[in-house]
C-alpha positions in Angstrom: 108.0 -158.0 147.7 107.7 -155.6 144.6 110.5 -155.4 142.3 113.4 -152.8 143.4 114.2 -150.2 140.9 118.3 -150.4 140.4 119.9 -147.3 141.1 122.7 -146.4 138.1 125.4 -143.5 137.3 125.3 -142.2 133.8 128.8 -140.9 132.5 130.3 -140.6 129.2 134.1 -142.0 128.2 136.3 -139.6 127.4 138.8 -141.9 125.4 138.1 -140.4 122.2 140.3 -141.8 119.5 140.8 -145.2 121.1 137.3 -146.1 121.9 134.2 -146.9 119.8 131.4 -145.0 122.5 134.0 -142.3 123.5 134.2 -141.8 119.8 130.1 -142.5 119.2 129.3 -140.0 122.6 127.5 -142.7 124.4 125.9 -141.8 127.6 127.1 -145.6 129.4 125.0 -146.5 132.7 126.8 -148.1 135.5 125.0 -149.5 138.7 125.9 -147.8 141.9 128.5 -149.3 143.4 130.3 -150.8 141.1 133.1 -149.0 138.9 132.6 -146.2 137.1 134.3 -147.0 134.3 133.6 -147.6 130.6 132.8 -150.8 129.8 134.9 -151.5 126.6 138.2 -149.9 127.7 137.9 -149.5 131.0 138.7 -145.9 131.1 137.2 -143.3 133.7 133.9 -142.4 133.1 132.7 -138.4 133.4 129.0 -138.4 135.0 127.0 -137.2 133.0 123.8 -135.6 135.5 121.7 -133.9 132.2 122.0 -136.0 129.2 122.8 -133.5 125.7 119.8 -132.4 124.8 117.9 -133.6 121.4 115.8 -130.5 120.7 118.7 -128.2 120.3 120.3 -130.8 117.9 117.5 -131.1 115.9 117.5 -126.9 116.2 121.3 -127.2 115.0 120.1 -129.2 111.7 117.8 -127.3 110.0 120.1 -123.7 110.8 122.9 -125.7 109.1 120.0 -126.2 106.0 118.8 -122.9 105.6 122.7 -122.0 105.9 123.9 -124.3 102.9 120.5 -122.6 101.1 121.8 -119.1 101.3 125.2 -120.3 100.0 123.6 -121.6 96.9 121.0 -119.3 96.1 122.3 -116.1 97.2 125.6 -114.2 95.6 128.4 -113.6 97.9 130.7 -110.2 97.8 133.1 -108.5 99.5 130.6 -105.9 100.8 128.6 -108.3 102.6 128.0 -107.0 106.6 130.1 -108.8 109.1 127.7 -111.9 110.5 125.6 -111.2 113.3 126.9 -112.6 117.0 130.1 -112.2 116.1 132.7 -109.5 117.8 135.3 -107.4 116.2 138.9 -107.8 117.4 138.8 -104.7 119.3 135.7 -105.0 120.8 137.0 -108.6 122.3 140.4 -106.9 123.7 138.7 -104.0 125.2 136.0 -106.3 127.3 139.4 -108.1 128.4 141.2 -104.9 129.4 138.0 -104.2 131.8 138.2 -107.3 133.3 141.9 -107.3 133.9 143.1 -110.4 132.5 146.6 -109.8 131.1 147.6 -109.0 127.4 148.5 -113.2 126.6 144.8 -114.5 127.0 143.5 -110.9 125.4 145.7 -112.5 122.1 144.0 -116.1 122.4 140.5 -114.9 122.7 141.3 -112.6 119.6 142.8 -115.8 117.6 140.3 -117.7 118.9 137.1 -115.5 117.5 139.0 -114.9 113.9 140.5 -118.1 113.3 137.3 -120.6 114.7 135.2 -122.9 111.8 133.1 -125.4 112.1 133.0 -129.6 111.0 129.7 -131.3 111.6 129.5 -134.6 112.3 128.5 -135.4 108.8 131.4 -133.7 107.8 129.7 -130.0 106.9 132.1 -126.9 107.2 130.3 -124.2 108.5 132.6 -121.5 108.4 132.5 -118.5 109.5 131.0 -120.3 113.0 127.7 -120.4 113.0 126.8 -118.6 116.9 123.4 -120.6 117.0 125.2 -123.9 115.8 124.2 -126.7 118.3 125.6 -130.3 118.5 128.5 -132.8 118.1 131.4 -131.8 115.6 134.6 -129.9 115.2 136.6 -126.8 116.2 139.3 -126.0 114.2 141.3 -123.3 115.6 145.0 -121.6 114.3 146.3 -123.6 117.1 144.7 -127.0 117.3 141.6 -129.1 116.7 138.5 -129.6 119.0 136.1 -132.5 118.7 133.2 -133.0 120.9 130.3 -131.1 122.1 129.1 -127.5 120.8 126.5 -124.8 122.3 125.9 -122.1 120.0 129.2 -122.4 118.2 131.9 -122.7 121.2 133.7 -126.0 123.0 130.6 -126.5 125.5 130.9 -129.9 127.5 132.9 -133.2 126.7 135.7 -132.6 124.1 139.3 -133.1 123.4 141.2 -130.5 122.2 144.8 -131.9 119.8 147.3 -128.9 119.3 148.8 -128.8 116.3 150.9 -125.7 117.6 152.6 -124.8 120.8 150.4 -122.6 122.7 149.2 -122.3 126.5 146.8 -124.7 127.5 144.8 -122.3 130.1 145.0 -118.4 130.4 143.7 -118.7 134.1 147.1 -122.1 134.7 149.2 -120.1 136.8 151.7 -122.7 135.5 151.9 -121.5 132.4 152.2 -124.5 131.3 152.5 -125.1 127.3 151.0 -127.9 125.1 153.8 -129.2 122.1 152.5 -130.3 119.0 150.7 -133.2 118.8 150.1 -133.0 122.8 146.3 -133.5 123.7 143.4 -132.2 127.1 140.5 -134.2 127.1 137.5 -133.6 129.5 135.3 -130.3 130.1 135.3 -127.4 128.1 133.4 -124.0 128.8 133.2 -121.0 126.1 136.4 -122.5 124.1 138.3 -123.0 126.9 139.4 -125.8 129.3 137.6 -126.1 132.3 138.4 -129.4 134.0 141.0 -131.9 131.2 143.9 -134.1 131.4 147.3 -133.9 129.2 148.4 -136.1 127.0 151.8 -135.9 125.3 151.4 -137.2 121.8 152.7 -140.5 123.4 149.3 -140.4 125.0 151.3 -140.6 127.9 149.6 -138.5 130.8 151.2 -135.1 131.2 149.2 -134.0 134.2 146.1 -132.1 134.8 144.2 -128.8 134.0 141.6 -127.4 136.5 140.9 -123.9 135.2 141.5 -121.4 137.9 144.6 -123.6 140.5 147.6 -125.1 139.8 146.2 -128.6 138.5 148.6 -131.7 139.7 
C-alpha cells in the first residue's frame, strides 16, 4: 500500500507575551485528532484556514522604504496636504450618524483615526499610519496598544490589544462592558476593532469573552 498523506490543522497561539511562537506568529500544524493546542504551552490554538500572505509583506517593505526616503529628502511644513486615505473627523461622525450607531462608538472611531501610529516589527514608527502598510507590528492608540497582524494600516487578524486607559472594549457589547488599565483581549480583530477575543485582567486572569455583535459569556 502507498503511503497515506497525514491529514493536519494549522492554527496559530494566541499567548502573546508568554510564549516564544505566539510571540514569533508561527502557523503550528497539529494532526487531526489530536489536540489543538500549541505545542510549547499548551494554549488553544486559532485555525488558521489561509496562512498571512508573503507578497503583501514584501509590498509593506519597500512602502515603509520609499516612506523613510521622503522623510529624509523632502522638507516637511505645516502646509503640507492632509495624507491621502485618511478621513477628517467629521467625515468619520457623519458616515456613523447614517448608519445609526450611537454617539459613544461615533467618539472611538474619531479617536481611533486621529490618535493611530504605527511600530514595525523592526521597530520603525510610521506615523501618521501608513493606509497601504501591510504586516506584523504595532498599534498604538490614545487608549491602549495593539500587537499583531495589520492590513492596510488597521488591527486585521490575530492580535492582542493591552489598554493602558479605561475605555469600552466593543461598541456593538451590549454589556458595555469596560477594560481597566492594564486589562488585555486577545484573538481576532477586524478594521481596529474586536471581533472574536478573550479578557484578561492584568492578573492575566480570564475576565470573560468578546464576540462582536451578542452578549459574549
Amino acid at each position: 500500500m502507498g503511503n497515506q498523506k497525514t491529514l493536519v490543522r494549522k492554527g496559530r497561539c494566541l499567548n502573546i507575551g508568554n510564549c516564544n511562537k505566539a510571540n514569533k506568529h508561527e502557523i503550528i500544524e497539529v494532526n487531526v485528532g489530536e489536540d489543538f493546542v500549541c505545542p510549547e504551552c499548551g494554549g488553544e490554538l486559532v485555525e488558521v484556514k489561509h496562512p498571512f500572505p508573503v507578497v503583501p509583506i514584501i509590498a509593506g517593505g519597500i512602502v515603509v522604504v520609499l516612506l523613510l526616503v521622503l522623510l529624509v529628502w523632502k522638507p516637511w511644513s505645516e502646509d503640507l496636504p492632509k495624507p491621502v486615505g485618511t478621513e477628517p473627523t467629521g467625515a468619520v461622525e457623519d458616515s456613523v450618524k447614517t448608519s445609526g450607531v450611537d454617539e459613544e462608538s461615533v467618539d472611538t472611531l474619531a479617536m481611533e483615526a486621529d490618535s493611530a501610529k504605527i511600530i514595525t516589527e523592526e521597530g520603525e514608527d510610521i506615523t501618521p499610519v501608513d493606509p497601504e502598510f501591510t504586516g506584523t507590528g504595532t498599534l498604538k492608540f490614545e487608549y491602549g496598544v495593539y500587537v499583531g497582524h495589520i492590513v492596510e494600516g488597521k488591527a486585521q487578524g490575530a492580535g492582542t490589544l493591552t489598554y493602558t486607559k479605561r475605555h469600552r472594549i466593543s461598541a456593538t457589547d451590549s454589556q458595555g462592558r469596560m477594560a481597566e488599565p492594564g486589562d488585555y483581549v486577545t484573538g481576532d480583530f477586524e478594521d481596529n476593532a474586536v471581533k472574536t477575543v478573550r479578557w484578561y485582567g492584568k492578573d492575566k486572569k480570564m475576565k470573560g469573552a468578546i464576540l462582536a455583535g451578542s452578549n459574549g459569556l
